[in-house]
C-alpha positions in Angstrom: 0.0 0.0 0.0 1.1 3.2 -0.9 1.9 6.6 1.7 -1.0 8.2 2.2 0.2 11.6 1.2 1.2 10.0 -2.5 -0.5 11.2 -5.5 -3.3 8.8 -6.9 -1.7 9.0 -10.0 -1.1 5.6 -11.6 1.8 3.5 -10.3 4.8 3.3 -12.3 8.5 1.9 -12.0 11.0 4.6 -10.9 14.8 3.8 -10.3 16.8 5.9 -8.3 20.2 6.4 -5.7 19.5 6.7 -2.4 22.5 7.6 -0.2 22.0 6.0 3.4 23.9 8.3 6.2 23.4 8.6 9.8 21.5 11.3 9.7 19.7 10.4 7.5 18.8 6.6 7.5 17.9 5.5 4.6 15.8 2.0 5.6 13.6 4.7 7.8 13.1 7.1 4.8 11.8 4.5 2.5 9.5 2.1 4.6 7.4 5.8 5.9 7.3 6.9 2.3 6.4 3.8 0.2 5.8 1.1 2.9 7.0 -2.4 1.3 7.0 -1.2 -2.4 10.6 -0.8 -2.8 13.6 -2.7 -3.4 17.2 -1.3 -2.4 20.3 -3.2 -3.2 24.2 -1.8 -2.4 25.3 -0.2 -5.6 27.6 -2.2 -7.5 30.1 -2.3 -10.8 26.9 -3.1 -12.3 25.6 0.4 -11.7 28.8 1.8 -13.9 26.9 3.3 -16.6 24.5 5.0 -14.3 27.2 6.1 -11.3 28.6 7.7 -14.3 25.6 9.4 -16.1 24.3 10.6 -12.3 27.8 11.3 -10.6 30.1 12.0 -13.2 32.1 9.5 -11.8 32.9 5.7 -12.0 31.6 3.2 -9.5 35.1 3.1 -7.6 35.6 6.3 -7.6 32.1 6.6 -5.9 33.1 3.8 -3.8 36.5 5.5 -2.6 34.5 8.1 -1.2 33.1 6.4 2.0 29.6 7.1 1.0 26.6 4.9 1.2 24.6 4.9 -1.7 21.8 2.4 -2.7 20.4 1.3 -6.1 16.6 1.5 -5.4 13.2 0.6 -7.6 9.8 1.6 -6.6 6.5 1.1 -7.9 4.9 4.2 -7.1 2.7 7.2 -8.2 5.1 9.4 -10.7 4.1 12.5 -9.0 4.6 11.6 -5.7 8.1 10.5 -6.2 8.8 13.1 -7.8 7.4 15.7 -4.8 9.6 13.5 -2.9 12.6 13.0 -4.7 12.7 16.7 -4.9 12.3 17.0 -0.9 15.1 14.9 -0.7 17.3 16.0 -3.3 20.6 15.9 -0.9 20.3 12.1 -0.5 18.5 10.9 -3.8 19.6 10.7 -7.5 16.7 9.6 -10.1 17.9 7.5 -12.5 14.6 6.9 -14.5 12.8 7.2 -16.5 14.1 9.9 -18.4 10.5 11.7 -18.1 11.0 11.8 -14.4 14.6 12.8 -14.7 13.8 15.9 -16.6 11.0 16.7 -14.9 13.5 17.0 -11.9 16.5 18.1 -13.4 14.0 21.5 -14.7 13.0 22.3 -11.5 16.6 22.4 -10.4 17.6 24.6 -13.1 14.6 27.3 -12.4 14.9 27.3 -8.9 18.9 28.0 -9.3 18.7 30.4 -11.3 15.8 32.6 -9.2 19.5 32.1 -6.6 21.8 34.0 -9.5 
């Protein structure tokens, strides 16, 4: 069952980062916003191509950093992961679909430059 303060929107596959830190724990984050519809796995040298598209770095050099960052799927309502994703924009990284990724990466690029 989805959060209650998700959109009603459909459901749809969304793949994402999600960096776990103390302060921020991810396990806590997901299960109050999407309950059991989510799947996070340790990223891995099978997340190359993406660490490098989302990070502009490769997987080790990721790695090497000491962070904590998770490969995570939901099955959730587009707009709400998106209000969330963009809440959360410190510790998460959308991978796809490319809709969602643009629809983010715009609202990045309007609200930084109201900031120049």
């Amino acid at each position: 069952k989805q959060h209650p303060v998700m959109q009603n929107d459909p459901p749809s596959d969304i793949y994402m980062f999600c960096q776990d830190t103390e302060a921020y724990p991810l396990a806590n984050m997901l299960v109050d916003t999407f309950g059991s519809n989510f799947k996070a796995v340790p990223i891995t040298q099978a997340h190359d191509l993406s660490i490098r598209n989302c990070f502009n770095m490769t997987y080790q050099a990721l790695n090497s950093t000491g962070e904590k960052w998770y490969y995570v799927t939901v099955n959730a309502s587009r707009r709400g992961t998106i209000l969330w994703a963009k809440q959360q924009i410190e510790h998460v990284v959308i991978i796809g679909p490319d809709a969602v990724r643009t629809e983010i990466n715009e609202f990045i690029n309007t609200g930084a430059a109201r900031y120049r």
